[in-house]
N, C-alpha and C positions, 0 to 999 in steps of 0.2 A: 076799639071799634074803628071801622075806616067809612069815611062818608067821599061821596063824589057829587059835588056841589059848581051848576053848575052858574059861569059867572059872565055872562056875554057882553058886559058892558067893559071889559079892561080890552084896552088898548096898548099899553105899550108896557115895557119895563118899569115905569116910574110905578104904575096901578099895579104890578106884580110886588114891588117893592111895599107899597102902601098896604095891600095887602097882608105881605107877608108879615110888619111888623105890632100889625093889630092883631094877628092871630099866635104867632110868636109870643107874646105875652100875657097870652092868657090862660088860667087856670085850666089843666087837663089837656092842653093839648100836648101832642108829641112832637108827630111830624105836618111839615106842608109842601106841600108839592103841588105847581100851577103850571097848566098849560095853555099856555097862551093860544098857539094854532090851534087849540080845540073847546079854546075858554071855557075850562074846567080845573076846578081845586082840587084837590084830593086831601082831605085831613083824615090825620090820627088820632082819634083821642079817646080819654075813661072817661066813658060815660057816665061814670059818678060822680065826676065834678064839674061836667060842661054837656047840655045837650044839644042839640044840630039847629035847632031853633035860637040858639042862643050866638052858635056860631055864625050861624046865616046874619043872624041881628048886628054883629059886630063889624061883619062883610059893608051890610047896608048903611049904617053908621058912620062906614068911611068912604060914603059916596058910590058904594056899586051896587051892581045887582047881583043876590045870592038866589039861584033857584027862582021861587015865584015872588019873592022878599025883594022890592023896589026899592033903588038905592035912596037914602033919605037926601031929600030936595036941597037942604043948607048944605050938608057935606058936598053934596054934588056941585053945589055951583062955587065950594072956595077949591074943584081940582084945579089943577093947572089946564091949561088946552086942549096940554097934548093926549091927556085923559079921558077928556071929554067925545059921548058920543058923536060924528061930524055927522050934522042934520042931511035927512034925506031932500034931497036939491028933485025937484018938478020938470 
């Protein structure tokens, strides 16, 4: 199955990195593929042993936002900087 997940909160290389190694390692998936310029994931995976919900969860667990899955609060504030959303300035 291919899901397109999207992920607007990654910034730079290091969150594609981050990314890529929490999903990388998890049961069913195959492939991953992120783009950055259109902050969207694209994964591969059998949906008999992992489903989108679980993936998205993984996403948020390491600080970002999957889809409508808000990145969880503790991961998000041990990213580095250069991860982090830059606050909208008034």
């Amino acid at each position: 199955m291919e899901a397109e997940i999207s992920v607007p909160t990654i910034q730079c290389g290091m969150c594609e990195h981050k990314i890529h190694a929490v999903l990388d390692d998890a049961d069913g998936i195959k492939k991953v593929t992120i783009d950055p310029i259109n902050k969207t994931t694209t994964v591969h995976f059998d949906s008999t042993l992992i489903k989108l919900e679980n993936i998205e969860s993984l996403i948020s667990q390491s600080g970002y936002q999957a889809n409508d899955v808000k990145p969880d609060s503790v991961a998000y504030k041990k990213l580095e900087l250069c991860c982090k959303v830059p606050p909208i300035k008034h």
